[in-house]
C-alpha positions as a printed Julia matrix, in Angstrom:
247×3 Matrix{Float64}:
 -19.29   20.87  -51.76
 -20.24   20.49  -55.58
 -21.8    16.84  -56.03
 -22.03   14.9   -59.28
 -24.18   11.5   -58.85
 -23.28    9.29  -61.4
 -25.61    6.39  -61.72
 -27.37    4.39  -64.77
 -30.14    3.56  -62.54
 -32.6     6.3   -62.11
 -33.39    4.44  -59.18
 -30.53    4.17  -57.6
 -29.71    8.23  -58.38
 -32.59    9.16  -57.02
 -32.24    7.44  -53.5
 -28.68    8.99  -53.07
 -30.24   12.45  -54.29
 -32.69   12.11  -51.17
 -30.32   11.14  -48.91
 -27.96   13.83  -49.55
 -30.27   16.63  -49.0
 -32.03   15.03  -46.17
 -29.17   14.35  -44.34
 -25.9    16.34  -45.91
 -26.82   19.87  -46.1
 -23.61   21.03  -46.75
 -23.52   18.7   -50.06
 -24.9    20.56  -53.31
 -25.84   18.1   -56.17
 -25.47   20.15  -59.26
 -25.71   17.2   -61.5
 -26.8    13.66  -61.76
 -25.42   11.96  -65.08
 -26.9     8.53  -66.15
 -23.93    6.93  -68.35
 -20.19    7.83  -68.44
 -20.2     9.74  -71.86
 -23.26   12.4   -69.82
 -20.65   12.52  -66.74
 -17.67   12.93  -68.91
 -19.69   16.46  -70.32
 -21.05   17.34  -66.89
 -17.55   17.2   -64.48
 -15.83   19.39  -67.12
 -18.82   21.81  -67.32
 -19.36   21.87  -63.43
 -16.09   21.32  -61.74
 -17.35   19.45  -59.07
 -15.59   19.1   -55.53
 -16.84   15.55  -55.12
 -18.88   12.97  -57.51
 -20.49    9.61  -56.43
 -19.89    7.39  -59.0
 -21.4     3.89  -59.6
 -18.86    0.94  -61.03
 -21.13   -0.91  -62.75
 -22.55    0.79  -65.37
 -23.11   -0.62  -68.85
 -20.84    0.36  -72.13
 -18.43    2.5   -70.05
 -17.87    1.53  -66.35
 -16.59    4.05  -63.68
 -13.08    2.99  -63.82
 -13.12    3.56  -67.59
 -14.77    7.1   -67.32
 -12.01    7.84  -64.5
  -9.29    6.58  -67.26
 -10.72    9.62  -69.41
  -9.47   12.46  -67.38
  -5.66   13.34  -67.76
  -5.68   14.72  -64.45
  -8.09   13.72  -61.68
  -9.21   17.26  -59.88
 -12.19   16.09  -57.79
 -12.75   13.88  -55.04
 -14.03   10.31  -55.77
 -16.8     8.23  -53.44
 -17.42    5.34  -55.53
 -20.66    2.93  -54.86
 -21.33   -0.06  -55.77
 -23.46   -3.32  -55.19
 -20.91   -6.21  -53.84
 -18.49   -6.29  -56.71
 -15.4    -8.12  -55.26
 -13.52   -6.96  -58.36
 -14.06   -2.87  -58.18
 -13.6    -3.42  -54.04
 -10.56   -5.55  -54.54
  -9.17   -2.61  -56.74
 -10.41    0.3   -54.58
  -9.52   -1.09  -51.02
  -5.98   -2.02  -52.24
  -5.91    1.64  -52.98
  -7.13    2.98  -49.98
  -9.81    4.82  -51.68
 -13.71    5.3   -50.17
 -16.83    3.83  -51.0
 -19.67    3.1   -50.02
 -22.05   -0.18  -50.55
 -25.58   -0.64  -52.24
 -28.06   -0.28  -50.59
 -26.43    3.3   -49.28
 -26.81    3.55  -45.28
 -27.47    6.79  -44.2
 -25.37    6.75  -41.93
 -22.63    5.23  -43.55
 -23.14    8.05  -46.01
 -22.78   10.97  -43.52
 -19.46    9.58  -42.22
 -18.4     9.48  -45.69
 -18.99   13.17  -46.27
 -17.69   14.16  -43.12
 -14.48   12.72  -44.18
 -14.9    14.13  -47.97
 -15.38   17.76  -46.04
 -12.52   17.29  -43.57
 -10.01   16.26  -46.67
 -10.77   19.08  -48.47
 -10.69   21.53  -45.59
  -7.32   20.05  -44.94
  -6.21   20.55  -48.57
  -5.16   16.82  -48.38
  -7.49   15.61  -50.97
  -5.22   12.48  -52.55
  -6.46   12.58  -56.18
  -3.22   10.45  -57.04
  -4.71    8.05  -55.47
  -7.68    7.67  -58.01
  -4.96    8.21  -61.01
  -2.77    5.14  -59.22
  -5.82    2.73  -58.93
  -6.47    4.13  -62.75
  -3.32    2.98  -63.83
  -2.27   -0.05  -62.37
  -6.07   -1.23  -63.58
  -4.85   -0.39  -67.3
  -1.73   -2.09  -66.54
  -3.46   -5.59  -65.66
  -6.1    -4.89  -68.81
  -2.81   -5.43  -70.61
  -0.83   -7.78  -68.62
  -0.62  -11.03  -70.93
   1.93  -13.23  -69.41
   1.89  -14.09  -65.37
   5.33  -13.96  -63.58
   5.02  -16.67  -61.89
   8.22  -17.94  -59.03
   8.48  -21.3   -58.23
  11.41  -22.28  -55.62
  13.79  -22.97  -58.72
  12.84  -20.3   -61.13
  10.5   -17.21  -62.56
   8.02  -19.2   -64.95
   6.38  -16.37  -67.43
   3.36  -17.92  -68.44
   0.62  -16.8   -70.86
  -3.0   -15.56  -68.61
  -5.02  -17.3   -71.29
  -3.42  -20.69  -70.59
  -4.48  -20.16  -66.81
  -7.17  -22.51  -66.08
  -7.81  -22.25  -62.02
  -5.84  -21.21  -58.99
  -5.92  -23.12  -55.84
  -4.34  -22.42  -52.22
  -2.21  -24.62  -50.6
  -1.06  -22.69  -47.26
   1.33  -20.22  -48.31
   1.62  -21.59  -52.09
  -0.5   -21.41  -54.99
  -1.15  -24.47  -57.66
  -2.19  -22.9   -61.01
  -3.24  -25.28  -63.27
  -3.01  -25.19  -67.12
  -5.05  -25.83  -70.46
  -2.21  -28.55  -71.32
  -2.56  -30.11  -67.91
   0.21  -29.05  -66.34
   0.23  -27.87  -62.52
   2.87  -25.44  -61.33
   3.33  -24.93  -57.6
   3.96  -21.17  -56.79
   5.86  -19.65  -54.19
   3.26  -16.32  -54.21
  -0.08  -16.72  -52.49
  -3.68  -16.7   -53.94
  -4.33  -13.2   -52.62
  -1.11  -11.57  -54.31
  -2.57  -13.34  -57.83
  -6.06  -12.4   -57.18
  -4.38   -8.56  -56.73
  -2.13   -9.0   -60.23
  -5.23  -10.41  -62.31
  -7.83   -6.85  -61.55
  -9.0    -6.73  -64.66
  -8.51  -10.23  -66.09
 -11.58  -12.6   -66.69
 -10.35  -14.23  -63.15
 -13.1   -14.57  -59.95
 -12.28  -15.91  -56.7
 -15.39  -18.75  -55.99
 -13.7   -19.57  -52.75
 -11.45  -18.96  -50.2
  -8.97  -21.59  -51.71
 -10.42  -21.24  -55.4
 -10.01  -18.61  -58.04
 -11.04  -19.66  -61.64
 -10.69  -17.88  -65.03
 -14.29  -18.03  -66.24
 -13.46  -18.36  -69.73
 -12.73  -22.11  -68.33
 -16.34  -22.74  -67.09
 -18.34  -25.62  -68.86
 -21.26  -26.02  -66.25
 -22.87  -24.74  -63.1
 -24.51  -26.98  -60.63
 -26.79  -25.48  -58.58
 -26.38  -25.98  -54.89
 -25.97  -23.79  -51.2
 -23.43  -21.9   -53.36
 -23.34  -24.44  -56.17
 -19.92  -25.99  -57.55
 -18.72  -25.02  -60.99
 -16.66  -27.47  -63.66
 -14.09  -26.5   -65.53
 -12.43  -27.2   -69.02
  -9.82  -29.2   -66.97
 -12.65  -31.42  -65.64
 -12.36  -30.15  -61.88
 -15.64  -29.19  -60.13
 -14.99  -26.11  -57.81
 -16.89  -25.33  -54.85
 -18.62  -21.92  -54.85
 -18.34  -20.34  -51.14
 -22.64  -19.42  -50.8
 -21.31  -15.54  -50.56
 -19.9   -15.91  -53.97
 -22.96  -17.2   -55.59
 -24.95  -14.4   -56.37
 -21.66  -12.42  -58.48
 -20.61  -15.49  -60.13
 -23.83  -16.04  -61.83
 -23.71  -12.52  -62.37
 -20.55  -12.91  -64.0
 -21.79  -15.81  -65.92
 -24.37  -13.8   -67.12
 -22.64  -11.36  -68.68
C-alpha cells in the first residue's frame, strides 16, 4: 500500500516512518508532508492507498485538510495525542485511529485491517466524507434544539454557559441565569456541539470555555465560570483543558 504520513512534528513523522518499515513491510511511505497545504499537493500527486494523518496540526487541522477533497479516494488512519474532541468525532463514526505514542503493535493490527479492507474492496471512504460533514454542520450550528417535557426550546450556543447531568436529563445553564432542564442527555449534547468551543471537564460537567474566568489548580483542579459556579475537573481531563486554555 501507498502511505502518506502527515505530521507537523518531524518528530513524531519520523517515529511512525521507523515503525512502518520495521514492522509493515508491505506499507510503502512515498511521502511524509509536514502541514495540510504540503499534504493537500502530495495526495493529489501520489494517489496514495492509505495516509496517517495527525489532528492536531497548527493553521489547518486534519479534519480541515479532509474538508478539501470533493471526494475522499484513500483510506484514512488518523493519530492523535488524547484529543477527546477529534476521538469523540472519529469513534462516533466508526473510523480508525490510533493514539500517541504509536504502539507497535497497535500499529500492525491497524494495517492488517487497512490491507484486508482494501483486498475486500470494502474500503468505506463515505465514512471519512460523513464525519467531514456533519463536523461542518456543527462549525455552523448556532442555535441548540433543545426538548424539555413541554416543548422544543431553540436556544442560541453562545448563550450556553455549562451543561450538567442529572441522570437521564441535562441542566444547561444560561448567560441571563436561566436553567433549563432537558429531556436529552449530556452525551447526545456533547455529540451535537463537535466543533463548538464546548469541553467535557467531567463526567457530569461540560462547559463552553468561552465562560471560564479562573483555574484553580488542584488533583484535576476546578474551573469558575462567568455564572460564578466552580466546576470540578475529572484529573484525566486536566492535561487537555489547560491545553485548551492555552490556545
Amino acid at each position: 500500500m501507498k502511505a502518506i504520513i502527515i505530521d507537523d512534528e518531524a518528530s513524531g513523522a519520523g517515529s511512525l516512518n521507523i515503525l512502518l518499515n520495521k514492522y509493515c513491510p508491505t506499507v510503502n511511505v512515498v511521502g511524509v508532508a509536514n502541514s495540510a497545504d504540503q499534504a493537500e499537493k502530495m495526495i493529489n500527486t501520489l494517489s496514495p492507498d492509505v495516509i496517517f494523518l495527525d489532528v492536531e496540526m497548527p493553521h489547518a487541522d486534519g479534519f480541515q485538510l479532509l474538508s478539501r477533497f470533493k471526494k475522499i479516494s484513500f483510506d484514512v488512519m488518523f493519530t492523535t495525542a488524547y484529543n477527546e474532541y477529534a476521538l469523540r468525532a472519529i469513534k462516533h463514526n466508526a473510523l480508525d485511529y490510533l493514539l500517541k505514542p504509536i504502539d507497535k503493535d497497535e500499529l500492525i493490527a491497524a494495517v492488517k485491517k487497512c490491507e484486508a479492507k482494501k483486498a475486500s474492496g470494502q474500503v468505506d471512504y463515505i465514512k471519512v466524507e460523513n464525519l467531514i460533514s456533519s463536523l461542518a454542520q456543527a462549525q455552523k450550528l448556532q442555535k441548540l434544539p433543545v426538548p424539555t417535557l413541554e416543548e422544543i426550546l431553540y436556544i442560541d450556543i453562545d448563550n450556553i454557559i455549562r451543561f450538567e447531568a442529572d441522570s437521564n436529563y441535562t441542566m444547561i445553564y444560561l448567560k441571563v441565569g436561566k436553567r433549563i432542564t432537558s429531556s436529552k442527555t449530556l452525551k447526545e449534547y456533547e455529540l451535537m456541539l463537535m466543533g463548538q468551543p464546548f469541553f467535557r471537564v467531567h463526567k457530569t460537567h461540560c462547559i463552553n470555555l468561552t465562560e471560564i474566568t479562573k483555574y484553580i489548580k488542584g488533583d484535576g483542579g476546578f474551573v469558575v465560570m462567568t455564572d460564578g459556579a466552580t466546576i470540578e475537573v475529572s484529573r484525566q481531563k486536566k492535561a487537555e483543558l489547560l491545553a485548551l486554555m492555552a490556545l
